[in-house]
ROPA-871374 format. One line per 4 residues: their letters; for each residue x negated, y, z of C-alpha. Coordinates in nm, 3 decimals, always signed. Each point is the difference from the previous one (the first is absolute). Example, Ala and Ser with C-alpha at 12.3 -4.5 7.8 and 13.67 -1.06 7.14 Angstrom:
# residues 2
AS) -1.230:-0.450:+0.780 ~ -0.137:+0.344:-0.066
//
This chain:
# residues 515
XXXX) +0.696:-2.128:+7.952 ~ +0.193:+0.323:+0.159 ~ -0.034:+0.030:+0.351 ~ -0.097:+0.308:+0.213
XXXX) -0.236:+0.176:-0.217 ~ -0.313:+0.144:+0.204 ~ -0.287:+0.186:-0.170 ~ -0.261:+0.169:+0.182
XXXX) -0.041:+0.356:-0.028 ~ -0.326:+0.197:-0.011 ~ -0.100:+0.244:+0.292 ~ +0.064:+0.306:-0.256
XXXX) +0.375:-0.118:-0.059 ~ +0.079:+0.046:+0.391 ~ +0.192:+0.347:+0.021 ~ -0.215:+0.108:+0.271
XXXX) -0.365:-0.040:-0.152 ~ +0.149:+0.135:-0.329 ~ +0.095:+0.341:+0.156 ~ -0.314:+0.031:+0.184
XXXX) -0.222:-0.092:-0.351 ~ +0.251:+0.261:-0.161 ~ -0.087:+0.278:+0.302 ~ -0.362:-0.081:-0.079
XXXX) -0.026:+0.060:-0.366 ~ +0.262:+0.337:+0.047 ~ -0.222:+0.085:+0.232 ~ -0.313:-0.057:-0.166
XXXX) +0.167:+0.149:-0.275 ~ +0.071:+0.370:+0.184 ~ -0.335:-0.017:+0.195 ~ -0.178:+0.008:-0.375
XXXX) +0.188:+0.315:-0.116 ~ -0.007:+0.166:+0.289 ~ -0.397:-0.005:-0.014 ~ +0.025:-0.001:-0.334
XXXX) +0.170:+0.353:-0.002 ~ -0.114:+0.128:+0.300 ~ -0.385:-0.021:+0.057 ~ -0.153:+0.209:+0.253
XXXX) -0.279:+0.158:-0.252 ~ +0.183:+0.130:-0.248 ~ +0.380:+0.038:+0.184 ~ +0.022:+0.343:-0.188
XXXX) -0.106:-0.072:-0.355 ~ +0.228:-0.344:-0.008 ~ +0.288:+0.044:+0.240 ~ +0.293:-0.077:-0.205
XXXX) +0.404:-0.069:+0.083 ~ +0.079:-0.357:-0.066 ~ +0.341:-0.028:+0.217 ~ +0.098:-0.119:-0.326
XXXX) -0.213:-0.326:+0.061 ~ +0.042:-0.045:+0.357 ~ +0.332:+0.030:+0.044 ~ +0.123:-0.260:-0.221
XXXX) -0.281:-0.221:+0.142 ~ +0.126:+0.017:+0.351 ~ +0.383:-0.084:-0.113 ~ -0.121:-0.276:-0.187
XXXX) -0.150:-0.067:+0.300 ~ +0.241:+0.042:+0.226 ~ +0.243:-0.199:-0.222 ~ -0.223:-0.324:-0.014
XXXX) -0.024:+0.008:+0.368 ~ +0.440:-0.008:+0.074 ~ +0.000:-0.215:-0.306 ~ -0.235:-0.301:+0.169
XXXX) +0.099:+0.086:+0.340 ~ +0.352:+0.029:-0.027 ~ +0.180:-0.089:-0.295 ~ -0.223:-0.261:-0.171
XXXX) +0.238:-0.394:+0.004 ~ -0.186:-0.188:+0.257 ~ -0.194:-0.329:-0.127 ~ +0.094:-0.370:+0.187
XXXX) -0.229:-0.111:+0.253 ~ -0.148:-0.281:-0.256 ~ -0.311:-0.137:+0.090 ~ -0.015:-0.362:-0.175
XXXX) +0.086:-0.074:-0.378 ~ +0.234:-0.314:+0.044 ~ +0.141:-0.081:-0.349 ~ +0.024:+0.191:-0.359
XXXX) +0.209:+0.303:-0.049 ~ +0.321:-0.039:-0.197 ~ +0.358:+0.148:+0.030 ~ +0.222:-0.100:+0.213
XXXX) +0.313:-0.177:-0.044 ~ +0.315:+0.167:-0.008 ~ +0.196:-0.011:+0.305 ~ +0.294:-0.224:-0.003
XXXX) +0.337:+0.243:-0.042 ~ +0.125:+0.040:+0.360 ~ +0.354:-0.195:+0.051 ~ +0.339:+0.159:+0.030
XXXX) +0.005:+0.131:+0.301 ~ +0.274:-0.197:+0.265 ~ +0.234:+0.234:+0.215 ~ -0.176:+0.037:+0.343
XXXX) +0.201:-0.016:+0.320 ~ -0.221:+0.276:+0.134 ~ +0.124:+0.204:-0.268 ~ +0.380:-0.104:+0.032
XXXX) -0.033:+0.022:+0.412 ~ -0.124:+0.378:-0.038 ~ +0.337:+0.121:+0.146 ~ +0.074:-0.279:+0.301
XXXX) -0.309:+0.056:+0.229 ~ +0.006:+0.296:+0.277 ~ +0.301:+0.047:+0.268 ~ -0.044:+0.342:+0.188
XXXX) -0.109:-0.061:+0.328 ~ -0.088:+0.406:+0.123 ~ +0.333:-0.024:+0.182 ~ -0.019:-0.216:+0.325
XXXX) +0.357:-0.028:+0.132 ~ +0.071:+0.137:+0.322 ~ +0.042:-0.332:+0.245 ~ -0.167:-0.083:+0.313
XXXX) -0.310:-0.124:-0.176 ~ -0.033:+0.269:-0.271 ~ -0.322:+0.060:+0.169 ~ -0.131:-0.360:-0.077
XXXX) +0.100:+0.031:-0.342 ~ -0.152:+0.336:-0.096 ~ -0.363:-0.170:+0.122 ~ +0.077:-0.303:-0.211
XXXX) +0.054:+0.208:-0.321 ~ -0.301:+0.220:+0.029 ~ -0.219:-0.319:+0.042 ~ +0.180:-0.075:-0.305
XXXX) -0.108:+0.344:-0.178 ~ -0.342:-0.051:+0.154 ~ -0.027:-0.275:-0.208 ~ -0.075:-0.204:+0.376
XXXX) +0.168:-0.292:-0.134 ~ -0.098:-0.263:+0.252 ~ +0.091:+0.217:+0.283 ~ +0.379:+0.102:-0.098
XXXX) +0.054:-0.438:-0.083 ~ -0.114:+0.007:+0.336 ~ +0.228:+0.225:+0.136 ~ +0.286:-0.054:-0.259
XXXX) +0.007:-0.391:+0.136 ~ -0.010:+0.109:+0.354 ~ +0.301:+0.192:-0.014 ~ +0.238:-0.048:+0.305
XXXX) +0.289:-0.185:-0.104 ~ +0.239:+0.316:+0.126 ~ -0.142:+0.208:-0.327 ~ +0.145:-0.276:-0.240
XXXX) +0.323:+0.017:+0.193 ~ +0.049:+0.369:-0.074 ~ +0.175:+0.023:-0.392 ~ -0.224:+0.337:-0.104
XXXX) -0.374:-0.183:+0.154 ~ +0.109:-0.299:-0.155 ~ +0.062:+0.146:-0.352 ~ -0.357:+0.229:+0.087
XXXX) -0.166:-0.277:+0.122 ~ +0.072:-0.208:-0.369 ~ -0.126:+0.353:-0.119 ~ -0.315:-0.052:+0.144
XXXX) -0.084:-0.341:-0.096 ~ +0.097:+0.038:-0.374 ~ -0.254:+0.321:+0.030 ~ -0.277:-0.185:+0.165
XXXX) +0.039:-0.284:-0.309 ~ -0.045:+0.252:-0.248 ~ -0.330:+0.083:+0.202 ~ -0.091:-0.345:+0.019
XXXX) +0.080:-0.064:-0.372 ~ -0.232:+0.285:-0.119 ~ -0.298:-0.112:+0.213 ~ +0.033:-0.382:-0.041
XXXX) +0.261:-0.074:-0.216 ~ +0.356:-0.158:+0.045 ~ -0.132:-0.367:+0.168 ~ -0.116:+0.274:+0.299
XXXX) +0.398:+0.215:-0.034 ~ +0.217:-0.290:-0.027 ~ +0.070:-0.077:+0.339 ~ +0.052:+0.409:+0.095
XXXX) +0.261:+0.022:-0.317 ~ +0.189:-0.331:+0.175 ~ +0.002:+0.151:+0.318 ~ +0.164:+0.303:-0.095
XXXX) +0.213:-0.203:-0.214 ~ +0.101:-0.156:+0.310 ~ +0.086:+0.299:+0.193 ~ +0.220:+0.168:-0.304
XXXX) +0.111:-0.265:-0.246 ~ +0.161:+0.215:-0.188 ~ -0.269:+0.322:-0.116 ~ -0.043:-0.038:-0.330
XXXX) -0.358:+0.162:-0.003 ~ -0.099:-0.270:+0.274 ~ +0.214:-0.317:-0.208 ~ -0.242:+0.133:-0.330
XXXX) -0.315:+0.007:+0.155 ~ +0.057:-0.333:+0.156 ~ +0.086:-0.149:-0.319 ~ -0.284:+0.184:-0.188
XXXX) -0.234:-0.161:+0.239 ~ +0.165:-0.361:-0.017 ~ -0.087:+0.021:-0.364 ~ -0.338:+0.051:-0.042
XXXX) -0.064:-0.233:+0.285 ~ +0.197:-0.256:-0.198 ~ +0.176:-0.052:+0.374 ~ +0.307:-0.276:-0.028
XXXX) +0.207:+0.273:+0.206 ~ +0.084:+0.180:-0.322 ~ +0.299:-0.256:-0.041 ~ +0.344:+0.031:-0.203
XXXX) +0.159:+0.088:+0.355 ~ -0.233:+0.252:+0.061 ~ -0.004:+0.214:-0.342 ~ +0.382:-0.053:-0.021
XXXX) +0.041:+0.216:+0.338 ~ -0.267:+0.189:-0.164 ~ +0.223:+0.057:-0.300 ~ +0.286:+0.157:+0.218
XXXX) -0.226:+0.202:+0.201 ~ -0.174:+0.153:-0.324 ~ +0.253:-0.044:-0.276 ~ -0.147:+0.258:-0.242
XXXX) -0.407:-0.198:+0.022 ~ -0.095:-0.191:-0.261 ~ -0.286:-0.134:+0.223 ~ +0.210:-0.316:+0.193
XXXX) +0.171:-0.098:-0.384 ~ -0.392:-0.039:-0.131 ~ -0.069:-0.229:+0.321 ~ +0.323:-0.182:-0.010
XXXX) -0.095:-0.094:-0.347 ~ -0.331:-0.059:+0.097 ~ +0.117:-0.259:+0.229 ~ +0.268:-0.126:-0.231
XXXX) -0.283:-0.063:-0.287 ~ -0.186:-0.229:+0.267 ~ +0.283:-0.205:+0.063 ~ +0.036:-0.026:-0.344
XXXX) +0.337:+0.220:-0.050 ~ -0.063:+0.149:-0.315 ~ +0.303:+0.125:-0.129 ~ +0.097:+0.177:+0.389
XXXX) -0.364:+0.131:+0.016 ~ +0.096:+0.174:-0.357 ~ +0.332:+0.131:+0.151 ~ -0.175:+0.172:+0.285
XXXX) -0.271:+0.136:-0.203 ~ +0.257:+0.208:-0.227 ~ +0.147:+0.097:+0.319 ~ -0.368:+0.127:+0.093
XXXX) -0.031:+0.220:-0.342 ~ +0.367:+0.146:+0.089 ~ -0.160:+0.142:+0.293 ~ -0.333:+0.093:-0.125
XXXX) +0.127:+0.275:-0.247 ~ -0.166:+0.238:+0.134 ~ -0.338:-0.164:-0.090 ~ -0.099:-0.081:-0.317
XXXX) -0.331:-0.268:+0.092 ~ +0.222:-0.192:+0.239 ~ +0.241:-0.010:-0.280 ~ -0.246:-0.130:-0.239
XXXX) -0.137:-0.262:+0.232 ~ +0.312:-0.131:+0.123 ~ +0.112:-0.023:-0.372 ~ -0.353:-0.182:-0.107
XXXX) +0.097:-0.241:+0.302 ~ +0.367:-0.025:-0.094 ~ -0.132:-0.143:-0.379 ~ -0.233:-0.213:+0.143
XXXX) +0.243:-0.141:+0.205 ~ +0.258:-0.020:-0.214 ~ -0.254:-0.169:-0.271 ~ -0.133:-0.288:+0.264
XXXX) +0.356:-0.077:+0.086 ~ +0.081:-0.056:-0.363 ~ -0.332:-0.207:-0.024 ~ +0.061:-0.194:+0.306
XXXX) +0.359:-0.066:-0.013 ~ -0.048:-0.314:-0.146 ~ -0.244:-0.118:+0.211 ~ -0.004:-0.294:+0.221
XXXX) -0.146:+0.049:+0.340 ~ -0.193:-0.222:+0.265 ~ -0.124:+0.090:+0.314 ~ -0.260:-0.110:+0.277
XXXX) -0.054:+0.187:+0.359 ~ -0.208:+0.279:-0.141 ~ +0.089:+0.026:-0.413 ~ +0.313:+0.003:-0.205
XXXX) -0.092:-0.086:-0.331 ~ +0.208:+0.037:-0.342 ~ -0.024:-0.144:-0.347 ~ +0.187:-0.081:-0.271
XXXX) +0.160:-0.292:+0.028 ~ -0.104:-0.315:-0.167 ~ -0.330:+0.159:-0.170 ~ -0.153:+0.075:+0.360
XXXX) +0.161:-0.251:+0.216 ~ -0.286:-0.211:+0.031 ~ -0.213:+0.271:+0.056 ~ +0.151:+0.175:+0.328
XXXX) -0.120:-0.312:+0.269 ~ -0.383:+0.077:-0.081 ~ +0.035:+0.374:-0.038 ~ +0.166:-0.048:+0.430
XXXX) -0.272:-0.231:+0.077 ~ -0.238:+0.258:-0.129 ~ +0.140:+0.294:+0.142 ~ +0.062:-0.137:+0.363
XXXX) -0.419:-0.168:+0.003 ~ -0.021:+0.409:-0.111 ~ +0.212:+0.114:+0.283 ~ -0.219:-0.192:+0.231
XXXX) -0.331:+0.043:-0.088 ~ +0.053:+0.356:-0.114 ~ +0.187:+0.128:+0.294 ~ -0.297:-0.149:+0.228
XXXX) -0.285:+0.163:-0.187 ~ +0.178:+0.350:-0.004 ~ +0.159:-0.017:+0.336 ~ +0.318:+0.084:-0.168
XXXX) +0.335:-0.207:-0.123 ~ +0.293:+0.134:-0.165 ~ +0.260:+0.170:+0.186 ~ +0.346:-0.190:-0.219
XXXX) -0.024:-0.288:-0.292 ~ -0.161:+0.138:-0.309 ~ +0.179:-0.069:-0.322 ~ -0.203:-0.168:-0.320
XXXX) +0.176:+0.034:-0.328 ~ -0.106:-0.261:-0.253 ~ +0.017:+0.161:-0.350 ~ +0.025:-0.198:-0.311
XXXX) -0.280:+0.051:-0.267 ~ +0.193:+0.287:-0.269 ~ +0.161:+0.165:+0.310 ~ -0.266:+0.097:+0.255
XXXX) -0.135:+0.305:-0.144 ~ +0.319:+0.106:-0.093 ~ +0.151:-0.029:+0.354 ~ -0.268:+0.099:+0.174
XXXX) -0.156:+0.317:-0.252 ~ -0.333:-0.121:+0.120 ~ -0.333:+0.030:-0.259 ~ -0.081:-0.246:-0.243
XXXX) -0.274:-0.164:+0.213 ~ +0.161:-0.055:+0.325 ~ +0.033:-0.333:+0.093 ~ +0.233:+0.088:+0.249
XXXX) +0.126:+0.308:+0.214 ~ +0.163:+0.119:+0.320 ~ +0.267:+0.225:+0.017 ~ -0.045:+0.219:+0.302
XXXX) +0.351:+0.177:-0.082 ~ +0.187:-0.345:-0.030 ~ -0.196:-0.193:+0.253 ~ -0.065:-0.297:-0.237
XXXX) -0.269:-0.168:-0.129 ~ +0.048:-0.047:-0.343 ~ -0.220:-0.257:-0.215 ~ +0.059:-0.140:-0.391
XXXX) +0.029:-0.467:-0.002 ~ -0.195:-0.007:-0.316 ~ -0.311:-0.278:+0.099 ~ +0.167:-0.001:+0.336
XXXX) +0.100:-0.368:-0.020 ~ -0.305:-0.099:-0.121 ~ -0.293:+0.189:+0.190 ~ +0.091:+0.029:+0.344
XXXX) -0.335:+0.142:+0.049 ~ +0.082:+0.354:-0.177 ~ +0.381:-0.047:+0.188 ~ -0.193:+0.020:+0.284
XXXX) -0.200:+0.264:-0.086 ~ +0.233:+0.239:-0.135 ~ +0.217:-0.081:+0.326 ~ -0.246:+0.042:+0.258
XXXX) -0.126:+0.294:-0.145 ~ +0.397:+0.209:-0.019 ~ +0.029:-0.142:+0.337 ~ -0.241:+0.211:+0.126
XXXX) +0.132:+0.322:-0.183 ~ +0.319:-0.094:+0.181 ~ -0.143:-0.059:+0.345 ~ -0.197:+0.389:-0.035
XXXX) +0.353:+0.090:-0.072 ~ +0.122:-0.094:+0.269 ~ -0.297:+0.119:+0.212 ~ +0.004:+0.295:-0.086
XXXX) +0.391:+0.073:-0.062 ~ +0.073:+0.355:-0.182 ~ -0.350:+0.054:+0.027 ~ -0.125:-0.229:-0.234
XXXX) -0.027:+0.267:-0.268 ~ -0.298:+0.140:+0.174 ~ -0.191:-0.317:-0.071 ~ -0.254:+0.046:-0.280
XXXX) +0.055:-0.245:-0.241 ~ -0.340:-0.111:-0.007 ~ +0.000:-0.105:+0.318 ~ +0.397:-0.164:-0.013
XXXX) -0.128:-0.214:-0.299 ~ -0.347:-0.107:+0.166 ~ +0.151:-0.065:+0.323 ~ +0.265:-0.226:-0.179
XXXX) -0.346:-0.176:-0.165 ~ -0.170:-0.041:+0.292 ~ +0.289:-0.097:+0.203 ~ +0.119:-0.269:-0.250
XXXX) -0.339:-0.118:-0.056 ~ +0.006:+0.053:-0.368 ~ -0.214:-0.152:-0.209 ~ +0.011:+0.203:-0.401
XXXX) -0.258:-0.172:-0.245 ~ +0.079:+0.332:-0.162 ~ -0.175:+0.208:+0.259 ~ -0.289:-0.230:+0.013
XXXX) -0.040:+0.064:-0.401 ~ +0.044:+0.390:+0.049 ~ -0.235:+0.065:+0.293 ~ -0.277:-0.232:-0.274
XXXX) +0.099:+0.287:-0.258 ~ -0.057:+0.363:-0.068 ~ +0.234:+0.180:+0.218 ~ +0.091:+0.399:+0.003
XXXX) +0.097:+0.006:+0.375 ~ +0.302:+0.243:+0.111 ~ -0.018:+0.206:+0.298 ~ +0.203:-0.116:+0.210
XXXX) +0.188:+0.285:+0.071 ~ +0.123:-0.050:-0.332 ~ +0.134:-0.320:+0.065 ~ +0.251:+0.073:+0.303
XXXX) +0.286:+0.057:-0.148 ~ +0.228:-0.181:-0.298 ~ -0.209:-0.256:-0.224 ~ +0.331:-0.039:-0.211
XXXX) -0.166:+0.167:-0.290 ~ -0.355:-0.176:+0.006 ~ -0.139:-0.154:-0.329 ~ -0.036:-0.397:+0.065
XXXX) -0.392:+0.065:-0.074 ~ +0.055:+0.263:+0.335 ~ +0.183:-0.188:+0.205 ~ -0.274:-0.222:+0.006
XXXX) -0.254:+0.229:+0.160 ~ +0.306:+0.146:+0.249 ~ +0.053:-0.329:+0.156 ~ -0.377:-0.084:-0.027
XXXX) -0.079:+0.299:+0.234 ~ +0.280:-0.038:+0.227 ~ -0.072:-0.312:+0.034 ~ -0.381:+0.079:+0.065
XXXX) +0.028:+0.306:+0.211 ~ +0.287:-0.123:+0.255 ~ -0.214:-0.319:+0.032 ~ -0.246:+0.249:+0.086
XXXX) +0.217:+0.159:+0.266 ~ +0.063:-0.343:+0.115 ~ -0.329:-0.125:+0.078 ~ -0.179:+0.332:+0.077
XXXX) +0.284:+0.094:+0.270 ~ +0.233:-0.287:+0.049 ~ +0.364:-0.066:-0.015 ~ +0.099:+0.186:+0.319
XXXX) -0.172:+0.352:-0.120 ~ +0.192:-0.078:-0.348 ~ +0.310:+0.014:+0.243 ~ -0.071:+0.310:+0.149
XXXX) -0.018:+0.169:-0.361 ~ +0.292:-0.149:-0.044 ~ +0.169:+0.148:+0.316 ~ -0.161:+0.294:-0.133
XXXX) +0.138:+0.011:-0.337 ~ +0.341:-0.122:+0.173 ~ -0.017:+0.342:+0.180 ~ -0.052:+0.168:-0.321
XXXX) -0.325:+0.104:-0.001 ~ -0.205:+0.026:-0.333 ~ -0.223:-0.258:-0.104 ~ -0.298:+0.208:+0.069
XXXX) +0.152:+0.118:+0.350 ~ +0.049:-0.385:+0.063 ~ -0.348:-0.102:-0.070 ~ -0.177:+0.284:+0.155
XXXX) +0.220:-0.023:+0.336 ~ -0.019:-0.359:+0.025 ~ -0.310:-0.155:-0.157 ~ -0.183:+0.353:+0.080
XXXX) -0.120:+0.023:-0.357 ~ +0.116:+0.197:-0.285 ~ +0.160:-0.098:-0.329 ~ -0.292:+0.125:-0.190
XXXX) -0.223:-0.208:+0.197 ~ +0.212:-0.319:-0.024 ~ -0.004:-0.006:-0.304 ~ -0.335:+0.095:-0.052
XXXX) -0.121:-0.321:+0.244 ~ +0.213:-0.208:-0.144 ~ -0.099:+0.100:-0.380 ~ -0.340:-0.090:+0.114
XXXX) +0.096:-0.360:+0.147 ~ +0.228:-0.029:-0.363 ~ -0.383:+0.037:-0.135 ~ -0.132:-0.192:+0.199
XXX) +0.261:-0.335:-0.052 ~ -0.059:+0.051:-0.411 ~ -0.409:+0.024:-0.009
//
């Protein structure tokens, strides 16, 4: 077994006691030669120089004492010896790194607001933006809705006033995130329709809210207002792929790379999304698709045609019972693709062992037919289980990337009720368990033997979570990661304990469940 490793350390290993048994012997040490040299009875006969002995002595001294006090690596705080030493797995290789709209919106945030126009109500305004600058954020809403309608009326407040707004969203966004600036970016959108700062910011905050606002009508006027962006291209094709308009979601995503010249890592997502895109069209072109209220799902043809009814009836009892125990249903239909046995892997570039996978970047659940005809059970399964992957998805919108895996793939367990004989059989075994700090991001590279133990404690410690804080704390972390804080920011802010704890409880629970 690997775990946390805890030893415990002798009294003499503790920095502090081992610089005072260090002063002691030096000490000790000088006392000796000093009477040694210098007795009282006989100073004159055996009085000798031995700076040559005691200065040395008193560096070395010296020396031990900054060494222990000051640059000595400081041991854990390890107290109880849980399971055997041995070396830890090697972290999973951290995935390609999508473009960030934080990092494409760097240029479309501020409007300068230090120059109140001179109207009637300039005044007014000037106290409005320094409640802005004082960061008194409830106070200038306040004030901003209060306004008298005769300050809208007036071209220059009107245009200042949309100033304002857009500023206290970007004050709003940094503190609580876009669901809190969403409303201030549409208000000032209202008052100028036509700033393109204002239009970007809107639009940047439709998207990771996943709002319904961020239509074709709206990114096309985006499109004239900000012709040289790349930015409304990517979410017209975004909203192209879910409607399943392959081949125009490919056309707007060149258009996207003609605009992103000038940086190379939105280049090289945009062209990693074009081939993917390009590649599922091929795949899928040939497809036959069904659809229910909540699912659209494709196959090939005759080979899967009398597969599609049960994989709806599955996914809507999913839809149901799912969305109730989460508190959470999808915000449009998700799409399930239905690959045939030789071309799932292929398609999909997903690791030998997957049963099945969802495509974040596609929006599709994607699941090989093989034994699908015949064991509904494992259909079931490996459908209830992507489900939930695409409901956190949703949840969590462009913020999904800050969900550890671990706890994406053990909420998907837990949520789906799974049931793996193989778990049962590992947790029986010998197991080298992986930190799970180690297991939060990609598991695409994992061994098979690996994977096991991954999905055995993610499974484990989310259950954990589960029962030891319940379902409506795990939302709060989630709101937390949403907001982008870390994992241990997340768990220390809103479970008030820290990572290093969590894990070391839950370790001990993980004991517990296998003695």
């Amino acid at each position: 077994m690997v775990g946390i490793v805890a030893q415990r350390f002798s009294a003499l290993n503790e920095p502090g006691n081992l610089v005072l048994e260090c002063i002691t012997y030096f000490t000790g040490l000088l006392g000796h030669l000093f009477l040694g040299c210098y007795t009282r009875s006989q100073a004159h006969m055996y009085r000798r120089n031995i700076k040559h002995i005691l200065i040395p002595l008193a560096v070395g001294l010296t020396l031990v004492i900054v060494y222990n006090l000051f640059l000595r690596p400081a041991l854990p705080p390890q107290t109880v010896q849980l399971a055997e030493t041995v070396e830890p797995v090697a972290s999973p290789p951290t995935p390609p790194q999508s473009w960030s709209i934080e990092s494409e919106a760097k240029s479309v945030r501020v409007l300068d607001q230090s120059v109140v126009p001179p109207t009637p109500h300039e005044d007014l305004l000037e106290t409005i933006r320094d409640e802005i600058e004082k960061h008194n954020l409830s106070l200038a809403e306040t004030k901003l809705k209060e306004l008298p309608p005769a300050v809208l009326s007036n071209t220059k407040s009107k245009s200042f006033v949309a100033t304002l707004w857009n500023n206290l969203g970007l004050q709003q966004e940094r503190l609580n995130g876009t669901r809190a600036s969403v409303k201030s970016f549409k208000r000032a959108a209202d008052l100028d329709a036509s700033n393109p700062v204002i239009l970007m910011n809107l639009a940047h905050a439709y998207w990771e809210q996943r709002d319904r606002a961020l239509n074709a009508e709206f990114l096309m006027k985006l499109m004239e207002v900000t012709p040289e962006e790349p930015f409304p291209h990517l979410a017209m094709a975004d909203l192209l792929q879910e409607q399943d308009k392959l081949e125009e979601a490919a056309k707007h995503l060149d258009q996207a790379a003609d605009r992103a010249r000038q940086d190379p890592g939105l280049q090289s997502y945009l062209a990693a999304v074009t081939m993917k895109v390009r590649r599922t069209q091929s795949v899928e072109s040939r497809m036959t698709a069904k659809s229910s209220t909540h699912f659209i799902v494709k196959f090939d043809g005759e080979e899967d045609q009398s597969t599609w009814i049960s994989v709806l009836e599955i996914l809507e009892e999913a839809y149901r019972e799912i969305g109730q125990k989460f508190g959470h249903f999808p915000s449009k239909p998700i799409m399930v693709v239905l690959h045939a046995k030789d071309s799932f892997q292929g398609a999909t570039g997903s690791p030998a062992w997957a049963d099945g996978l969802y495509d974040p970047t596609l929006g599709r659940i994607q699941i090989p037919t093989q034994g699908a005809t015949t064991d509904r059970k494992w259909l079931a399964s490996v459908l209830r289980h992507e489900y939930v992957h695409a409901l956190l998805h949703d949840r969590l919108g462009t913020s999904s990337g800050a969900l550890p895996t671990w706890l994406n793939e053990g909420l998907a367990m837990q949520l789906a009720g799974d049931v793996w004989p193989e778990l049962d059989q590992a947790m029986s075994g010998d197991i080298k368990v992986i930190p799970l700090t180690y297991l939060e991001g990609s598991w695409g590279a994992l061994p098979a033997g690996t994977s096991t133990v991954a999905y055995l404690e993610a499974n484990s410690a989310t259950r954990y979570l589960i029962e030891r804080w319940g379902m409506a704390r795990v939302n709060e972390l989630l709101n937390a990661l949403q907001a982008k804080s870390s994992v241990a920011a997340a768990l220390q802010n809103k479970l008030f304990v820290s990572y290093e704890q969590f894990h070391q409880q839950w370790l001990e629970s993980f004991e517990r469940s296998r003695s």
